[in-house]
N, C-alpha and C positions, 0 to 999 in steps of 0.2 A: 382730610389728610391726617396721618399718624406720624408721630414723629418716629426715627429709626432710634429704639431702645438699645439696642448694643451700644452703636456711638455713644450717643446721651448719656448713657450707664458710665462707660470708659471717660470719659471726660468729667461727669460729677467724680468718679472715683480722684482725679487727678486735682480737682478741683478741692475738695474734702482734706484731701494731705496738705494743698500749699495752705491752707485757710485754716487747719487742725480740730476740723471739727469729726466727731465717730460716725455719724450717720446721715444721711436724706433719704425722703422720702419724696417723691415728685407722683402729682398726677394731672392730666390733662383732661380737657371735655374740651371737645372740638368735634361740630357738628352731629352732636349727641351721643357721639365715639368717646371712649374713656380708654387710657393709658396713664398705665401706672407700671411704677418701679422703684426701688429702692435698693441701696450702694452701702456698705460698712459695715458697724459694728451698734448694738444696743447697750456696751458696757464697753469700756477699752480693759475692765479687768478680766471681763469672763470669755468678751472676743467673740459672740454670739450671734450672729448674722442678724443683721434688719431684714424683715420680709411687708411684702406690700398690706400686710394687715396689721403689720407693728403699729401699735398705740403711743400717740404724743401727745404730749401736754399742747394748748394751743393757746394760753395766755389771754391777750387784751379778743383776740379772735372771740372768743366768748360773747361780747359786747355783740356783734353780731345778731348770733342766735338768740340770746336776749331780748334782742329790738324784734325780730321776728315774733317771736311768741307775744310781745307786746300787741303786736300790733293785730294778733288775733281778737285780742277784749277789745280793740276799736272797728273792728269788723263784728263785732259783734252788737255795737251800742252803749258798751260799756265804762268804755274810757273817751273821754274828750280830749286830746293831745291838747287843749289848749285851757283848759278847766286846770285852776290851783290842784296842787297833790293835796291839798288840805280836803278837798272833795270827796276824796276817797279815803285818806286816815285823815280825820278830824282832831287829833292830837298834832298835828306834825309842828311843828318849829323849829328855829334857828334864832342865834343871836340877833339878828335886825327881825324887827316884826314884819315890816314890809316883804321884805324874802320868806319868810315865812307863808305868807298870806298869798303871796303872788305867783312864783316861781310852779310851774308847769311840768306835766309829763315831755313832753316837747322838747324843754328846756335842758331839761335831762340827757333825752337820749342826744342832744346837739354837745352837750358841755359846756353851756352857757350860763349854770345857773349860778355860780360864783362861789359854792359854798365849801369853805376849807373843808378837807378829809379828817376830820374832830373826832370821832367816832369813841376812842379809847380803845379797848380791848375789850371786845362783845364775844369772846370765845367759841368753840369748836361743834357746841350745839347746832341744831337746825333749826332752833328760833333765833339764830344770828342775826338777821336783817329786820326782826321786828328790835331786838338790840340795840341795832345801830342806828334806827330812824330814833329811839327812846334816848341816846346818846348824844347825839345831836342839838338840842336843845340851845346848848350853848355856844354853838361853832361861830365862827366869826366869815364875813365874807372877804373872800381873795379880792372881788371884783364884786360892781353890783351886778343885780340880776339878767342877763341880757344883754350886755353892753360889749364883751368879748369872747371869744372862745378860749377855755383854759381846760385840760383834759382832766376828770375826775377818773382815776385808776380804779377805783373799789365804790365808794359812796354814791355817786348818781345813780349804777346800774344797780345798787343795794335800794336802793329806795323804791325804784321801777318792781323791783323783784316781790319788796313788801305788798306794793300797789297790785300784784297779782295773785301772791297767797291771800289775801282779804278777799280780792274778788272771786276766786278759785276756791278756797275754804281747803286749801293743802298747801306744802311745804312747796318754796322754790325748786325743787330737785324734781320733785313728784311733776309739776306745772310741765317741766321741759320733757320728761318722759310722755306722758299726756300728749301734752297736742304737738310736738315736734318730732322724736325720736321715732315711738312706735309707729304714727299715723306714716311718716316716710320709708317705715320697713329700717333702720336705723339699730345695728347690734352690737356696734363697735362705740357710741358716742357716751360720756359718761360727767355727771355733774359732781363728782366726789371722787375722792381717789380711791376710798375702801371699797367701792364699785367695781376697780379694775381689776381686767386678769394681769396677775403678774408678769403673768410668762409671756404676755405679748408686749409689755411695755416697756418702751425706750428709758435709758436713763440719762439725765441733765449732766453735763461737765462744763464745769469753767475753763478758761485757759489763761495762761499769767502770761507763758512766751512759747514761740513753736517749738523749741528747744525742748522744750521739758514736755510738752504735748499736753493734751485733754487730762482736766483731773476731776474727779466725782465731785459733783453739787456737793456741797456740805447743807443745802435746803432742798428736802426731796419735793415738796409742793407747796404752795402758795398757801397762806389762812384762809381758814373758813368765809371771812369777810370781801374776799376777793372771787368769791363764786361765779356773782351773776356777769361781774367784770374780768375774770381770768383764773376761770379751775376747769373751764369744760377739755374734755380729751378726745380724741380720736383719729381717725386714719386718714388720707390720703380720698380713698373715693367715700366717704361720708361727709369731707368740707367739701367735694365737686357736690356731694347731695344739695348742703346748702347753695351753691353755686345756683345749679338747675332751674331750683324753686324761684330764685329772682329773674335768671333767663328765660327762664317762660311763665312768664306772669304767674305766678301762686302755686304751679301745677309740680309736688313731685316725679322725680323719675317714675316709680311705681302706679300713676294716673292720679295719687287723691290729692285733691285740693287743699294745699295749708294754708294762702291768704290769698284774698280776693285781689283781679287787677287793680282796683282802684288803690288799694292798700300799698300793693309792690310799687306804685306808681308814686303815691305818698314817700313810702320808706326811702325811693332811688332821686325823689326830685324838690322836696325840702328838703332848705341847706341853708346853710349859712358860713359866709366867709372865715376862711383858716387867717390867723395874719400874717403866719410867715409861712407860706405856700409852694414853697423849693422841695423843701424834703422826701412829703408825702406828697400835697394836694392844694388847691388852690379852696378848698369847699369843702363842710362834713354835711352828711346827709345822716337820716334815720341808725343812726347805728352803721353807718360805711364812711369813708373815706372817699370824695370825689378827686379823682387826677383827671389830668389832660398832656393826654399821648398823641402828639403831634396834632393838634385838633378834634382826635378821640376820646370820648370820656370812657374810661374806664374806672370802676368802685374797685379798694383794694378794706382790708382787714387782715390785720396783721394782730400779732401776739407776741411777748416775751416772758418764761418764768425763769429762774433764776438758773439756767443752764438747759433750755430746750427753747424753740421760736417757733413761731407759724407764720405765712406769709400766702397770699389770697389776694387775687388779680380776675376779677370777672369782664373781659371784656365784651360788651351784646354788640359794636359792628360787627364783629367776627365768629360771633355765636360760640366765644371758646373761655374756655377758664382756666387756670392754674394753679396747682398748689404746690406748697412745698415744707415739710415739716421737717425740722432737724433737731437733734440732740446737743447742739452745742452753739457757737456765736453768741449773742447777733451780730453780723458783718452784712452792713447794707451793699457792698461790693460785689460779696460773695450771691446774694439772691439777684441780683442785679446778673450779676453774670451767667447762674442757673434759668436764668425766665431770656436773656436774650440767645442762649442756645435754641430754649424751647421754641420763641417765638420764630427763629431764625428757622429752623425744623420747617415750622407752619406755613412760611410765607410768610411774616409777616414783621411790620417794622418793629424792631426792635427799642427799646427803653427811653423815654431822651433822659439826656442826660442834664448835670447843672449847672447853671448859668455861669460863665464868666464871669471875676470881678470886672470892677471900670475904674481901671490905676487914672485916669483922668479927674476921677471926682475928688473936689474937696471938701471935707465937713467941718463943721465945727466941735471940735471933741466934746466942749460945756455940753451943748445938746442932750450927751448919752453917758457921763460920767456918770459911777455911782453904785450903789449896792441892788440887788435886786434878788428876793427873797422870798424861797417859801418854808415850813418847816422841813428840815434836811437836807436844803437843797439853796447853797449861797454862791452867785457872782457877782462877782466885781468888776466895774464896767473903767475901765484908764486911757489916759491919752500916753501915748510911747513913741518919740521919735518922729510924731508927725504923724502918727496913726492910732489905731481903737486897737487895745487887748484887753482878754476876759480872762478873770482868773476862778476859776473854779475848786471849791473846797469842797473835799473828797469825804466821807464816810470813816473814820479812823478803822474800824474794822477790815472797811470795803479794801482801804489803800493797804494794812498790811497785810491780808490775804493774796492780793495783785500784786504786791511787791509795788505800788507808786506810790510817790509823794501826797502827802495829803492836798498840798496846794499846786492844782497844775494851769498853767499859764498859754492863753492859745491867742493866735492872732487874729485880726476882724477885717478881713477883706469887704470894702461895699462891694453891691451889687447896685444900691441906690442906695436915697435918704435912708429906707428904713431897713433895711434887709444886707445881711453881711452874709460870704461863706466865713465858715470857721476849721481852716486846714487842721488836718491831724500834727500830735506831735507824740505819734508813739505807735511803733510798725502793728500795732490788733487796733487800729482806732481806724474810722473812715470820715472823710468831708462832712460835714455837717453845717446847718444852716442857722442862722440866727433872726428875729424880729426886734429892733428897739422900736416902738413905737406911740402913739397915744400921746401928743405932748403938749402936754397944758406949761402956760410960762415959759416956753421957750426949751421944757425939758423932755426928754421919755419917761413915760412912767409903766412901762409894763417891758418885761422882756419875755420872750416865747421862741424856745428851742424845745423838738422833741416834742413838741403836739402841747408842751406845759407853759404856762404863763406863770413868772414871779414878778410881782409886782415890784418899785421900787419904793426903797426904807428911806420917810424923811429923814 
């Protein structure tokens, strides 16, 4: 079944104006049938139409294709997913020697290795990631090794990326063109930005209010440091490519083989628990996202750079996939409500959605008071009136380009002991979910919204 692209098209267009974002791009695989289309504008200055081969940035989506080509050197014999990275560079360290010594490819591609984003400034070269493992040295651990899931933005999948030019004997860029891109027939996908054709590519806008509408990124791409983790680009039917290759065990659309079943089957089914599993997923796998859609598991991969988003939903009961790439957001509302058209199209059930608090429960606010901290990134956990609020300190740049407060203050509905929604309070925000969890002494010690863990500050 094909979804009716008129409607679809008419309703993103409607959908795009209440939400102020310039563009989407949407594409479907379903029953090895591909539909695509795309709605708006690639600049709101120059008014330039999106066409289905416009090029987006796709952010943490990257992390993806990364795991994939990984996981070609372990089809090949090459890499032990459970072997130290010390194995493979024999220099490697971190501040705790133990993490050093221990801490895994595995570990990596799950987010469990615990080790702060230390990095410094390894600049814009393409010896960046041998850089950034030399930079390291000193990091300090968020968490020990193993013990929770905390998402590494840039550093984990820069490390993976080292562990592949050593073994490859060429640049991370080079490695993805190699065995990912060309092998799938792939012409639109790109790990750099001076790669790109201009004139196909979308550009990123912020939004402060709908009032005032979409206004140009003032950050046209991510650093160099963010590659293996969030610089890759491309279209609408190049992420269904990647799609494909996991719905049919290793086999691109084109016939050639990029990983062996047993690999696809590794990447989709080690996992290890999310802790606060509302958002996104209950589970991170190989480089994906595990959800559960009404009993269905479905792998998502998503991406944000600083005024464009990716979003990736493979579902194998239904042999279908979906994508959707945009120039503007992120508003989880917004793809929420583009994938339950899609799926509704399909036949098929649509999104669940997020749990109900339970005004019934009562906690003890001691439990979860408190600071909880990573670098740039501070809340504060309070008791108010008989209830939990989080105060969240904003970025001073971040807040007066947004026009908000640097300190903004949100309420902590439970859902249980450890899990809270966190309502919006500001018409571009949406629901969000929170973890207090981990509690030695009667307290929490870790919080984890947004796939990130900050620990709390004695």
């Amino acid at each position: 079944m094909r979804p009716d692209t008129a409607r679809l098209g008419a309703r993103i267009a409607e959908l795009l104006a209440e939400y102020g974002i310039p563009s989407a791009a949407i594409g479907v695989l379903h029953g090895g049938e591909v539909t695509e289309l795309a709605v708006g504008v690639k600049n709101v200055e120059t008014g330039e139409p999106v066409a289905t081969d416009t090029v987006y940035q796709c952010g943490s989506m990257t992390k993806t294709w990364t795991a994939l080509a990984f996981l070609q050197f372990v089809d090949e014999g090459k890499v032990d997913l459970d072997a130290p990275v010390r194995t493979y560079l024999p220099d490697f360290e971190v501040a705790d020697p133990e993490a050093g010594a221990t801490v895994t490819s595995r570990q990596l591609l799950f987010h469990t290795s615990g080790i702060e984003e230390a990095y410094g400034d390894p600049g814009e070269d393409p010896d960046v990631y041998e850089r950034m493992v030399a930079e390291i040295a000193d990091a300090p651990q968020v968490f020990p090794v193993g013990s929770t899931h905390g998402y590494s933005a840039a550093l984990g999948y820069a490390i993976l990326a080292r562990i592949m030019e050593v073994l490859d004997g060429k640049p991370w860029d080079d490695v993805m063109r190699d065995r990912l891109f060309v092998p799938m027939g792939l012409t639109s996908t790109r790990t750099w930005h001076d790669e790109i054709d201009e004139s196909r590519a979308a550009t990123g806008h912020l939004l402060r209010s709908l009032e005032e509408g979409p206004l140009l990124t003032p950050v046209d791409h991510l650093p160099r440091a963010f590659g293996p983790g969030g610089n890759l680009t491309s279209t609408t039917g190049e992420v269904l490519a990647l799609a494909h290759v996991l719905l049919h065990e290793g086999v691109a659309r084109n016939g050639r083989r990029i990983l062996s079943t047993a690999a696809v089957h590794e990447m989709l089914h080690s996992r290890v628990p999310v802790p606060d599993p509302h958002m996104f997923g209950p589970y991170w796998a190989l480089g994906l996202i595990v959800c559960d859609w009404h009993g269905e598991t479905v792998y998502a991969s998503d991406g944000s750079t600083i005024g464009q988003n990716a979003r990736l939903r493979i579902l194998p009961h239904a042999d279908a996939a979906l994508a959707l790439l945009t120039n503007g957001g992120p508003r989880d509302s917004f793809y929420r409500e583009v994938f339950d058209e899609i799926l509704t199209e399909l036949g098929l059930d649509t999104m669940p959605v997020l749990p109900a608090p339970d005004p019934g429960l009562r906690l003890d606010p001691a439990r979860y008071e408190g600071v909880y901290e990573r670098p740039g990134t501070r809340f504060e956990v309070a008791s108010q009136d008989g209830g939990l609020q989080l105060t969240l300190d904003l970025d001073p740049m971040q807040a007066a380009f947004l026009g908000r407060p640097e300190r903004i203050r949100y309420e902590l509905l439970p859902l249980s002991e450890t899990h809270f929604l966190m309502p919006p309070t500001h018409p571009l925000e949406d629901t969000q979910t929170v973890a207090l969890y981990d509690f030695t002494d009667g307290a929490a010690r870790h919080l984890h919204t947004n796939c990130r863990v900050h620990p709390r500050v004695p």
